[in-house]
C-alpha positions in Angstrom: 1.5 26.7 -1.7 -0.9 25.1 0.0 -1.1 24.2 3.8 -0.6 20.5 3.0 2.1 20.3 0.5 4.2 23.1 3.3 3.1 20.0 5.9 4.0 16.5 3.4 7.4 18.7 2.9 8.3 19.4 6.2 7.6 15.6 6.9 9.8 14.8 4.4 12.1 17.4 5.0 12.9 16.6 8.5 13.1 13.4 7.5 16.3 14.0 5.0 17.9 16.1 7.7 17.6 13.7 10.2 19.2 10.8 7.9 22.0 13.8 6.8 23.1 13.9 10.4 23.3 10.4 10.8 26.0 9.9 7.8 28.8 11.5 10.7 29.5 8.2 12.0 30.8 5.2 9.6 31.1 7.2 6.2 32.4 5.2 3.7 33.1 2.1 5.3 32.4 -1.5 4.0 29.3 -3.2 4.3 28.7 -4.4 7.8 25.6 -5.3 6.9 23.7 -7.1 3.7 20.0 -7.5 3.5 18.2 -8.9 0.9 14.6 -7.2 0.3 11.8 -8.8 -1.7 9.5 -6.1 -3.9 5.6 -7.6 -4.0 6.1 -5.0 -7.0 8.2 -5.5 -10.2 9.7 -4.8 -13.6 6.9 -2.1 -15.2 6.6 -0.2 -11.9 8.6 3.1 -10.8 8.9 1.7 -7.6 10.8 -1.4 -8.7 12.8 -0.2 -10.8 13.4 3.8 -9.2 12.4 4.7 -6.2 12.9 1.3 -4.1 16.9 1.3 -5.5 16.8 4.9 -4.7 15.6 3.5 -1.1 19.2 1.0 -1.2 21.2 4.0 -1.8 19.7 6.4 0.3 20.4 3.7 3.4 23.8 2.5 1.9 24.8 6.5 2.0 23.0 7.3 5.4 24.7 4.2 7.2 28.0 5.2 5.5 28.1 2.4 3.7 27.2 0.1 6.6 23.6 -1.2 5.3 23.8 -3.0 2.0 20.3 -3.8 0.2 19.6 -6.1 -2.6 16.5 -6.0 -4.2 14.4 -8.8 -5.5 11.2 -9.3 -7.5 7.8 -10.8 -6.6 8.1 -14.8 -5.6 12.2 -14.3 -6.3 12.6 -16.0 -2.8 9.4 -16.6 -1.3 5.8 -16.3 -2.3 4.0 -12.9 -2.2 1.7 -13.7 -0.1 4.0 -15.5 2.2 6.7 -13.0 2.6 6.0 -12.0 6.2 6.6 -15.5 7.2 9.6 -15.4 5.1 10.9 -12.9 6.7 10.0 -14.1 10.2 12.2 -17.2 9.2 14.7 -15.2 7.8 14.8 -16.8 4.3 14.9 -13.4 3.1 16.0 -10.2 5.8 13.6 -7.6 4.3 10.1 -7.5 2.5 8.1 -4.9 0.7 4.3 -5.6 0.6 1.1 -4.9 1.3 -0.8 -4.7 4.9 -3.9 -6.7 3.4 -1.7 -9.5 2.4 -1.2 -10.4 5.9 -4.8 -10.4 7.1 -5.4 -14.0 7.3 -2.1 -13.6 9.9 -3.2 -10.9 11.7 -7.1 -10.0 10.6 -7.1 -6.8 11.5 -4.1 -5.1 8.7 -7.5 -5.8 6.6 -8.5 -2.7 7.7 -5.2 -1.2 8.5 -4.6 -1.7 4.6 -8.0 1.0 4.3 -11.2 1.4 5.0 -13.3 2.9 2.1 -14.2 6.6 2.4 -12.0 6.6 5.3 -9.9 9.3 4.8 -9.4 11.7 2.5 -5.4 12.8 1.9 -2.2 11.4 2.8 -1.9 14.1 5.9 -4.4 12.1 7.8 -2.9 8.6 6.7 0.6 9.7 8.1 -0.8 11.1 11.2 -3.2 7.9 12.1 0.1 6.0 11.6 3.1 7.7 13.1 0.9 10.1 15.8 -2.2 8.6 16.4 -0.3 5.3 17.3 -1.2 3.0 14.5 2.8 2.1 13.8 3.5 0.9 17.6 0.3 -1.3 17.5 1.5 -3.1 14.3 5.0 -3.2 15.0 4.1 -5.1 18.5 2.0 -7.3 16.3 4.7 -8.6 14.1 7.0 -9.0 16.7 5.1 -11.8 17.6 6.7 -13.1 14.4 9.8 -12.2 15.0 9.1 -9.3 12.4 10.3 -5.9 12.9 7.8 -3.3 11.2 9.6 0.0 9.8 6.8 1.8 8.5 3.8 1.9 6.0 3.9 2.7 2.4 1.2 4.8 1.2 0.0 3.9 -2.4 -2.2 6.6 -3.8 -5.5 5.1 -4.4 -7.3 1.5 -4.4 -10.8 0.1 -5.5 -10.9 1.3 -9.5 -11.6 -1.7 -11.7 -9.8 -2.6 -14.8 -12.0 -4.9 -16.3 -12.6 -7.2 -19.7 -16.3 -6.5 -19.7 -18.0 -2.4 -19.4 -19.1 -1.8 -15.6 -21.6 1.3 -15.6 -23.7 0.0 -12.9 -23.3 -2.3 -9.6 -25.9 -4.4 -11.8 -23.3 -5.2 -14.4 -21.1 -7.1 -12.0 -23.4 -9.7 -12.1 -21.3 -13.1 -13.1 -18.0 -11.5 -13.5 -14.9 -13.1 -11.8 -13.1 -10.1 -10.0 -9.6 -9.7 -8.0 -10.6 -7.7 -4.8 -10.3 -7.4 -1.3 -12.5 -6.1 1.4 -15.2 -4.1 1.7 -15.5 -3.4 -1.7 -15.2 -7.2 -2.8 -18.2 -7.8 -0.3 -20.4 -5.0 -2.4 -19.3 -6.8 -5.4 -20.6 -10.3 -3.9 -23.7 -8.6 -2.9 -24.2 -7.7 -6.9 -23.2 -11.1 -8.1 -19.5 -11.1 -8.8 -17.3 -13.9 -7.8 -14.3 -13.0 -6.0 -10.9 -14.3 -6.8 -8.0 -13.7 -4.6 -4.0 -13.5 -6.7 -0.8 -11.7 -6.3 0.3 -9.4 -8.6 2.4 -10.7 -10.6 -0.7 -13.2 -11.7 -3.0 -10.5 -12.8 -1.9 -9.6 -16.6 -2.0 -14.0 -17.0 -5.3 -14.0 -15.1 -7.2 -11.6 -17.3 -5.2 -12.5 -20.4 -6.5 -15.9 -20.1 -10.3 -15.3 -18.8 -9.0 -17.0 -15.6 -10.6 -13.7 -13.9 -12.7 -10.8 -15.4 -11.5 -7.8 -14.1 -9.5 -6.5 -10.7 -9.6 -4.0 -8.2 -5.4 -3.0 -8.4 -4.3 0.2 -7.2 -4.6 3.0 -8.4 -5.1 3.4 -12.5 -1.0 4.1 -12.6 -1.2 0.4 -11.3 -2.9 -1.0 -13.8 -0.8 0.5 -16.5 3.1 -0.3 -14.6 1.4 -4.3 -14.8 0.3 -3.5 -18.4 -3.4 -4.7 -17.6 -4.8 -2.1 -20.0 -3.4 -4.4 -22.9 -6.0 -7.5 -22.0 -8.7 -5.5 -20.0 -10.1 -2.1 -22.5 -12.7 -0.7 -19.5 -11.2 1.3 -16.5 -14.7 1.6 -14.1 -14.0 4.2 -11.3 -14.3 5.9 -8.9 -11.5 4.4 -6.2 -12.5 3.8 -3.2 -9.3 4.2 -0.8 -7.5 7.5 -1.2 -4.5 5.6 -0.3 -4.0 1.9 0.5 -1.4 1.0 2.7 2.1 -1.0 2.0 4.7 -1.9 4.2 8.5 -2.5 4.5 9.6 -5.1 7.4 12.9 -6.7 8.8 13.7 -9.8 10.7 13.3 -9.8 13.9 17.5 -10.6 14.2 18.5 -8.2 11.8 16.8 -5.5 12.8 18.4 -6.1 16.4 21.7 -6.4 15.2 21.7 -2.9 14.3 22.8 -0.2 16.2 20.3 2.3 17.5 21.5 5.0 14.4 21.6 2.4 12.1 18.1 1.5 12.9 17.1 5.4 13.1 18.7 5.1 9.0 15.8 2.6 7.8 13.2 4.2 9.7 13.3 7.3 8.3 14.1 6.3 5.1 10.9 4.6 5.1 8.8 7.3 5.7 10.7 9.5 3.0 10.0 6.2 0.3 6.6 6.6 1.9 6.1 10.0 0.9 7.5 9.5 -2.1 5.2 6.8 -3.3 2.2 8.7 -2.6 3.5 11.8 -4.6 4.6 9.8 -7.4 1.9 7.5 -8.1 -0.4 10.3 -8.0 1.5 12.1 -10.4 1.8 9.1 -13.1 -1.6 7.9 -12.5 -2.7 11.4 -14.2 -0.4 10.6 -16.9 -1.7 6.7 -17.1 -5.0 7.7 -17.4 -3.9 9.2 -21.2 -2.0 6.1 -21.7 -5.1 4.0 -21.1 -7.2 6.0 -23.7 -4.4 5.6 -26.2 -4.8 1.8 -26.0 -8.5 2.4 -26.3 -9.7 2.2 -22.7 -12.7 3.3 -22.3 -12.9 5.4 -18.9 -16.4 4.6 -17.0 -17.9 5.8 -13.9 -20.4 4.4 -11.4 -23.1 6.5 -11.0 -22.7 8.9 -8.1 -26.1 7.9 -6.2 -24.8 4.1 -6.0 -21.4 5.3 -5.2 -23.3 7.3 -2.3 -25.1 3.9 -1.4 -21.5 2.1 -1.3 -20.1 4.6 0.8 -23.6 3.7 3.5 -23.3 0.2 2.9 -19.6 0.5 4.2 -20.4 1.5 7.5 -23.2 -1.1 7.7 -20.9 -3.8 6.8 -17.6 -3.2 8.7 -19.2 -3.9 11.9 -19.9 -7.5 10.5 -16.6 -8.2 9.0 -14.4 -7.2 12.0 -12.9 -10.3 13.2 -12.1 -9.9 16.7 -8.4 -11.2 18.0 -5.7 -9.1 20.4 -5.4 -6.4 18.5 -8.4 -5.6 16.5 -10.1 -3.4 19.2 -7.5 -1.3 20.1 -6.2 -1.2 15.9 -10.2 -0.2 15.2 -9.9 2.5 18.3 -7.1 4.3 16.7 -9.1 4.2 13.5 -12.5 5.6 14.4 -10.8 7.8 16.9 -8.7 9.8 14.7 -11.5 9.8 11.6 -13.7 11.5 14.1 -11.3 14.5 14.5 -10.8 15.1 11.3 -14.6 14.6 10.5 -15.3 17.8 12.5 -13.8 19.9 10.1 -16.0 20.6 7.4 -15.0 18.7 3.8 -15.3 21.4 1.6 -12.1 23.2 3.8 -10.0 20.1 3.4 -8.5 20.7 0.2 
């Protein structure tokens, strides 16, 4: 076993055994307290419709039955992309998203979200976020709207595009309409592409109907959970983020008016969905990329000298792009900081 998977399962380990020994107090009681949560992810996707009820029950059975969660599905309550305010405002208690969503809130989860060639496995995700002091920095930001931030999410890989049209070369993205974010939308730009921003629950409509071209959407088990391998037959890789970041929040006055093992209860259960997510989705997006060849995907791949030239152009370009407000400096600190340790040991003894 290697030195990585003994590390992801003693995170995760230590995890469960901390939420076992917090089932002593309050087992089997009625709910004391109900939250609903809104999923930016729906029908089609494990997450929605395993592992996030397998989040519900872990809490109900943690609290003892105290914590009562009720899932809901993209724009159920609120819209996507306005389900941090939502919560804030309490017209739903919980939300499940993504960090870039909230970037024109706070500018700086654009880069919280990832950073292209970044970082390489989930190890050095969890340790910029729970060690290197990432989590604190972002929870003090949403406290500022009266959002309480339990944890990131780690997806398992960003920046592959599912697209109508072939993409063998930066050249051919030229006129096309495409669904990104980031760095990787500004490379686009720079090669002609329009850039179109939606929530995911718009994407299978949006390419259906030629309203967009192609999208940069997770990883390639993403593409298959939202079926865009029916209406898009060219899967252009590689990805560019080894693992984007989601995130589950709580009102501000919820989150307060639990008690300090009841709060202990969603935070660790949020870093074992974490852990899960990652491990999953890299498991099915094996298993997608089959499914999209069986629906007669054809599986393309950027040349590796202009991937090389992306992966230069990134550092050129983040220095422009970084919008500077309270936390950006010190959010960008705790990024470079930490890629800088793990850049001193050499790549080919990462794996």
């Amino acid at each position: 076993m290697k030195r990585r998977d003994l590390l992801k399962a003693g995170v995760a380990g230590a995890a469960t055994i901390g939420l076992i020994g917090l089932t002593k107090k309050g087992f089997a009681q009625a709910p004391k307290f109900k939250f609903r949560l809104q999923s930016f992810l729906g029908p089609g996707w494990k997450e929605w419709e395993e592992m996030l009820p397998r989040f519900c029950k872990k809490v109900n059975k943690m609290s003892g039955g105290r914590i009562e969660i009720t899932p809901y599905p993209p724009g159920a309550l609120v819209p996507t992309f306005e389900l941090l305010d939502g919560v804030g405002k309490r017209v739903v208690e919980m939300g499940y998203g993504a960090q870039v969503y909230w970037m024109g809130t706070f500018p700086f989860c654009q880069w919280t979200w990832g950073i292209p060639f970044a970082f390489d496995i989930v190890d050095h995700y969890d340790y910029l976020w729970w060690e290197a002091g990432l989590n604190n920095l972002v929870r003090e930001a949403f406290a500022t709207k009266n959002v309480f931030f339990l944890g990131p999410i780690y997806s398992d890989e960003w920046g592959g595009t599912m697209c109508r049209k072939p993409i063998r070369s930066l050249k051919d993205f030229k006129g096309l309409k495409i669904r990104s974010f980031g760095i990787a939308a500004e490379i686009w730009k720079m090669n002609g592409a329009g850039i179109v921003r939606l929530p995911g629950e718009e994407l299978y409509t949006g390419i259906s109907t030629g309203v967009i071209d192609g999208v940069n959407w997770g990883s390639p088990y993403g593409m298959v959970a939202t079926k865009l391998h029916e209406v898009a037959k060219y899967y252009c890789g590689p990805s560019l983020i080894n693992y984007d970041m989601e995130d589950i929040f709580i009102n501000m006055d919820a989150w307060k008016s639990l008690t300090s093992d009841l709060q202990e209860v969603l935070v660790s259960a949020t870093r074992v969905f974490a852990l899960e997510r990652a491990s999953s989705s890299t498991y099915l997006s094996c298993l997608a990329i089959d499914q999209m060849k069986k629906a007669g995907v054809t599986i393309l791949e950027l040349p590796k000298e202009e991937v090389e030239q992306m992966r230069k152009m990134t550092w050129e370009l983040l220095p422009k792009m970084v919008k500077k407000d309270a936390y950006m400096d010190r959010a960008m600190k705790i990024i470079f900081d930490t890629m800088k340790v793990f850049d001193q040991r050499p790549r080919f003894q990462r794996g």
